[in-house]
N, C-alpha and C positions, 0 to 999 in steps of 0.2 A: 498740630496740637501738642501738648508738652502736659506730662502727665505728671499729677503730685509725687514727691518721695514719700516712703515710708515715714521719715521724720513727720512731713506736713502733716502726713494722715496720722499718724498716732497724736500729734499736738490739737489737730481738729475734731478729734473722736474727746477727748479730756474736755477741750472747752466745751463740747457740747453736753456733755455728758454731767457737769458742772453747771452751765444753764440752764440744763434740763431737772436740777437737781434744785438749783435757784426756786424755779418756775413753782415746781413739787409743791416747796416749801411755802409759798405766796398763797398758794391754793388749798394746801387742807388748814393756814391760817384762817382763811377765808368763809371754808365751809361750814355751812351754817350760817352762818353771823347776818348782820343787817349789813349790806351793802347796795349802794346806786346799781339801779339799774337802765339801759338805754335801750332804743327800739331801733335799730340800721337802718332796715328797710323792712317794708311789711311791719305784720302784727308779731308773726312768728320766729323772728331774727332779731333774736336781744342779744345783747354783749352788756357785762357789767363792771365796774370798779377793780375785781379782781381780774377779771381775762385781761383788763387794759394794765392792769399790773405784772403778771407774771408777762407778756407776749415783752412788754418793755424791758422785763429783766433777763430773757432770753437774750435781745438784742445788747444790752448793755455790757453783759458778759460778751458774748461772742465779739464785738466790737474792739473792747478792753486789748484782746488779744491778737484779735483780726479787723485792722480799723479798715480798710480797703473793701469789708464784704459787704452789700448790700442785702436787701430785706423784701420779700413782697409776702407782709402781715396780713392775718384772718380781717384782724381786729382795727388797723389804722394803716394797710396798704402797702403802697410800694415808699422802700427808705432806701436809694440808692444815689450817688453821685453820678 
């Protein structure tokens, strides 16, 4: 098994850290506001407009940087080649 350098891990601590900053941003946009809301499964497993926006721009960023990493989302599953 072949372990990250420190390079990798400081560039993958930034994009995430950056996504995560993305993500932040989508959501106190968000809150409050009138937004779509969906039902998953059950009555009590909603996901709405924003979680499907922020989880998107999580991956969007991190991809940008790191096109090779795959995804297994809350919100729309597994995104992997």
């Amino acid at each position: 098994m072949t372990h990250p350098t420190a390079d990798y891990n400081a560039s993958l601590r930034e994009t995430l850290t950056k996504a995560a900053r993305e993500a932040g941003r989508i959501i106190r946009e968000g809150f409050g506001g009138g937004y779509g809301i969906e039902v998953k499964s059950g009555n009590h497993n909603l996901v709405t407009e924003v979680d499907k926006a922020a989880e998107r721009a999580i991956m969007d960023v991190v991809l940008a940087d790191f096109p090779d990493h795959g995804f297994l989302a809350e919100e729309t599953g597994s995104h992997a080649e």
